[in-house]
C-alpha positions in Angstrom: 94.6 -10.3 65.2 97.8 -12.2 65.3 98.8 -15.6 66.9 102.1 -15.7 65.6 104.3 -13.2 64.7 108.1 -14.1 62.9 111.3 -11.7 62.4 113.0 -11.6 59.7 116.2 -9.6 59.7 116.3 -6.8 56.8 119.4 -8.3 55.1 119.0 -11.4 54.6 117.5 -11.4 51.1 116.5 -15.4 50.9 114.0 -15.3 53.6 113.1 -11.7 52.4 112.2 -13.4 49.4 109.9 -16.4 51.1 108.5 -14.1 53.5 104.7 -15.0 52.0 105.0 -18.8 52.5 105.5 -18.6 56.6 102.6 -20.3 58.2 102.4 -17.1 60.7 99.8 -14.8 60.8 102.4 -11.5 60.7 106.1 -10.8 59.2 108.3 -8.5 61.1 111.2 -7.2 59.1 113.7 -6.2 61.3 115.8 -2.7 60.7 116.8 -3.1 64.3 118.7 -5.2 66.6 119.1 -8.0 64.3 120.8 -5.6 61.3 124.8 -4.0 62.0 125.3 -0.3 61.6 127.4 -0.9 58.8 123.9 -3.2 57.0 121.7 -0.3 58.2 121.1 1.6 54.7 121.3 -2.2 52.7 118.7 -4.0 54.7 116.7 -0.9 54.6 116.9 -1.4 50.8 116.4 -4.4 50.3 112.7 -4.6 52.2 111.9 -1.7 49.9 112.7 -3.5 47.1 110.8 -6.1 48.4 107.7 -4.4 48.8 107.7 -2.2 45.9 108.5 -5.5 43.4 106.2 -8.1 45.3 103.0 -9.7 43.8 102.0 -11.2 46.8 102.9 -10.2 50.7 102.5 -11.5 53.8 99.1 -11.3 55.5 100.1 -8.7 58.0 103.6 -6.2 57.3 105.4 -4.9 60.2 108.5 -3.1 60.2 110.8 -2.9 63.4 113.1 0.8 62.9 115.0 1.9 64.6 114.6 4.5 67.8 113.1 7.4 67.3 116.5 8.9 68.6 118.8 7.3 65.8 119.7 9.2 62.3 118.0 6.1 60.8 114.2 6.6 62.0 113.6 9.1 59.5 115.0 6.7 56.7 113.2 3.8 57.8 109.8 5.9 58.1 110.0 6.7 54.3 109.4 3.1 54.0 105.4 3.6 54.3 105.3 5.2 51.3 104.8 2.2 49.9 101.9 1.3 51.4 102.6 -1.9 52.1 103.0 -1.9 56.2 100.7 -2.5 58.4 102.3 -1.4 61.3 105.5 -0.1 62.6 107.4 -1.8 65.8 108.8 0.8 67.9 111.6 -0.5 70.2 112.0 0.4 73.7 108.8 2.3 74.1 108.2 4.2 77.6 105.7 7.3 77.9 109.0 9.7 76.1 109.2 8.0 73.1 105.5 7.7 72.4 105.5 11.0 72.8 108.4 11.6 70.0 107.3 9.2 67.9 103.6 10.9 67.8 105.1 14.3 67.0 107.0 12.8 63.9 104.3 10.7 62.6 101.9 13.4 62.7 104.2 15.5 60.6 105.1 12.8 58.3 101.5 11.9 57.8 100.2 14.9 57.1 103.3 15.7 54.8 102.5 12.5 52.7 99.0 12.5 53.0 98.7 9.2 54.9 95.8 7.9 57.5 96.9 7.4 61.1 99.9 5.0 61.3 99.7 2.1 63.4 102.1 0.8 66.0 103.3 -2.0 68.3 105.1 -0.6 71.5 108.0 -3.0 72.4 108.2 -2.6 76.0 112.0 -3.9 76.6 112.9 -1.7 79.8 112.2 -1.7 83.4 110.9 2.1 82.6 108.6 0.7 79.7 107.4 -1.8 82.2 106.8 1.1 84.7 105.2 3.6 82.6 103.2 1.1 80.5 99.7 2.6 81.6 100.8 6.5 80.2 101.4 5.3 76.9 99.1 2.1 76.3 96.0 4.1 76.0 97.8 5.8 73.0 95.3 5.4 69.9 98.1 5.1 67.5 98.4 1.4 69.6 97.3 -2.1 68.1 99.7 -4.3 70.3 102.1 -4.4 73.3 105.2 -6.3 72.5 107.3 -7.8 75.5 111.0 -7.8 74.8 112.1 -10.6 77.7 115.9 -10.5 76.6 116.3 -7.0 76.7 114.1 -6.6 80.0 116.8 -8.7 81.4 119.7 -7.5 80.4 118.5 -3.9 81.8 117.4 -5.6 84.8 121.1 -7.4 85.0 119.2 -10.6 85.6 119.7 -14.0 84.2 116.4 -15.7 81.4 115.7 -18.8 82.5 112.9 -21.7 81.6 110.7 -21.1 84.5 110.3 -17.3 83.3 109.6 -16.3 87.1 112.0 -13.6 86.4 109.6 -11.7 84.1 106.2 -12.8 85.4 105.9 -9.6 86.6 106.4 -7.7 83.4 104.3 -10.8 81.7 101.2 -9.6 83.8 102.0 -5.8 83.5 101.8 -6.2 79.5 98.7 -8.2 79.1 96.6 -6.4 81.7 97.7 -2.8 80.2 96.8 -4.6 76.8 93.9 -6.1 77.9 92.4 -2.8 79.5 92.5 -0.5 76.7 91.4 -3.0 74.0 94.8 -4.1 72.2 97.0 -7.2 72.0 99.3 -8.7 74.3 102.5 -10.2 72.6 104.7 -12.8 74.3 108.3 -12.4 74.1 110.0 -14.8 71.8 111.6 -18.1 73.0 114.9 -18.0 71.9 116.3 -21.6 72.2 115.5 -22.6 69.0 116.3 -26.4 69.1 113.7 -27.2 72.2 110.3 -28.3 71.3 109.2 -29.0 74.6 110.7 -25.5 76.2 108.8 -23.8 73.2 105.9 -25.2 74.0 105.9 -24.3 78.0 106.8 -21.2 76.9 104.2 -20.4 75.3 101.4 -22.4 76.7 102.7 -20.3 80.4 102.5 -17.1 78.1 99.4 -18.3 77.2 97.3 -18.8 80.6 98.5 -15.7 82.0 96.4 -14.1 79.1 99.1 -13.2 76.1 97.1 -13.4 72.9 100.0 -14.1 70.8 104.0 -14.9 70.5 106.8 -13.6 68.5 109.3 -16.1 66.9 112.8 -16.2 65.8 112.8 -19.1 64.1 110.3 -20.6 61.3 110.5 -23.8 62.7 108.8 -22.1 65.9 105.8 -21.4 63.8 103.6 -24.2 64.0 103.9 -24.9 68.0 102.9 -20.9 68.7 100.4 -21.3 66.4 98.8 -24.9 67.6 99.2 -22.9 71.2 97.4 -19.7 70.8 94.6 -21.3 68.8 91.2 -22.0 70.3 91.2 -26.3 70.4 88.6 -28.3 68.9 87.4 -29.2 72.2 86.8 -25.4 72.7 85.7 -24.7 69.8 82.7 -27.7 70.0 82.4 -26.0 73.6 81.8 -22.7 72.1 79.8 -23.9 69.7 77.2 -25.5 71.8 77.5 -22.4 74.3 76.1 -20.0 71.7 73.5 -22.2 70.3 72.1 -22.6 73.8 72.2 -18.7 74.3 70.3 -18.6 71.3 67.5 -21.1 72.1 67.5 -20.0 75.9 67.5 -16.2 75.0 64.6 -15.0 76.9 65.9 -16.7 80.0 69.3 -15.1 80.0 70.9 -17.8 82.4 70.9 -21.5 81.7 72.5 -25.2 82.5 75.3 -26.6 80.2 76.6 -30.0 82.1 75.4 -29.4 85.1 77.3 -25.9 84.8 75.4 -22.5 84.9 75.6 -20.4 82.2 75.6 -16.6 82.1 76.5 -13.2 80.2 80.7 -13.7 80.8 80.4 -17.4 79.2 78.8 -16.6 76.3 80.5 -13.6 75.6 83.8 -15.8 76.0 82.4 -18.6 74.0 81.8 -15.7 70.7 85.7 -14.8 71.2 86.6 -18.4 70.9 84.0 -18.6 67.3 85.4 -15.4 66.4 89.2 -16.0 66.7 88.5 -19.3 65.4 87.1 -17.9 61.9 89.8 -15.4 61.9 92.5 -18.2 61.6 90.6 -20.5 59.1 90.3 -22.9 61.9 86.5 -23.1 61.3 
């Protein structure tokens, strides 16, 4: 379960180093997009290094390779020997690549005698968007990542703050996510100096049903997290919700505030407790 999510690039050694004191619920080391060709086998390095060496980790690992395509997947794949990851990021993900990157798990699992590997599809490309539903029942699948920037730059379309230009692909991720059990993941917000536009961002992300955001920045940290939190005012609500399904459980159906109360509210009122344990909020 993740509210937050933060990259850190694969060479940079001094937040390699701090990655355990984030206040976000996962780490993403980047191999990727934010790592230079010539910085590929370094970075890769240095979060081995890291893991192999480190007393204590972040509470969730994930490791953004490199395509499945690229001479470095294989290299980057070696890096769950350690058995430190929790899950790899796979970067533009359509129903092809989950299909590649099955095949060359499956070998390398069974070659290194490892349990299923977990991934996060980042769906980045107007084919990801549109083949979303062959690939998002995949079991391998915990999360479904939008990339907004590189959606747009494949769509040749401009970002902007009203994010009408990928509601679409918003609504495409969270009810494939949604449908088959797994986590939607907001895009992250990329203007690091605007409070206020982080926070739109992602209380928008939010009411459209993402269950989380990816950030660039520490600094965005405690906003996403504040966001995709249940409130105390939820939390009281919930609260009171399940006690009353308790005492009125032979009933089934009963009055909170002048408001019915039925199967769908009480289930959503247990989410709220449980997300709300899960993040040490209660």
């Amino acid at each position: 379960m993740f509210r937050s999510l933060l990259f850190i690039p694969g060479n940079n050694p001094s937040m390699l180093q701090n990655a355990d004191v984030f206040l976000t619920d996962a780490v993403i080391f980047d191999l990727e997009d934010a790592v230079s060709i010539k910085e590929k086998h370094n970075a890769r390095n240095l979060v081995k290094n890291y893991l192999q060496t480190s007393t204590v980790l972040p509470k969730q690992v994930v490791l953004r390779v490199n395509s499945v395509d690229s001479i470095y997947f294989g290299e980057d794949i070696k890096l769950l020997k350690t058995k430190k990851i929790d899950y790899l990021l796979i970067p533009k993900m359509n129903k092809e690549t989950m299909h590649k990157v099955d095949i060359v798990l499956n070998d390398f699992e069974r070659k290194n005698n490892l349990e299923q590997i977990k991934l996060i599809a980042l769906i980045e490309t107007a084919q990801g968007i549109n083949e979303i539903d062959y690939f998002a029942e995949n079991k391998r699948l915990s999360a479904l990542f939008l990339g907004g920037e590189d959606l747009a730059n494949d769509l040749e379309i401009k970002r902007t703050d009203s994010n009408n230009e990928i509601h679409y692909a918003r609504s495409r991720v969270i009810f494939s996510a949604v449908a088959n059990g797994i986590i939607p993941i907001d895009t992250p917000y990329t203007d690091i100096n605007n409070v206020e536009g982080l926070r739109k961002d992602s209380e928008q992300a939010k009411e459209l049903g993402m269950k989380a955001k990816a950030s660039i920045h520490p600094n965005q940290l405690e906003i996403i997290n504040e966001v995709f939190s249940p409130s105390m005012d939820e939390i009281d609500w919930a609260r009171d919700i399940v006690r009353l399904s308790k005492e009125n459980s032979d009933i089934g159906v009963f009055q909170y505030k002048g408001k019915m109360i039925d199967k769908p509210i009480i289930e959503k009122a247990e989410k709220i407790i449980n997300k709300a344990k899960q993040f040490g909020i209660m």
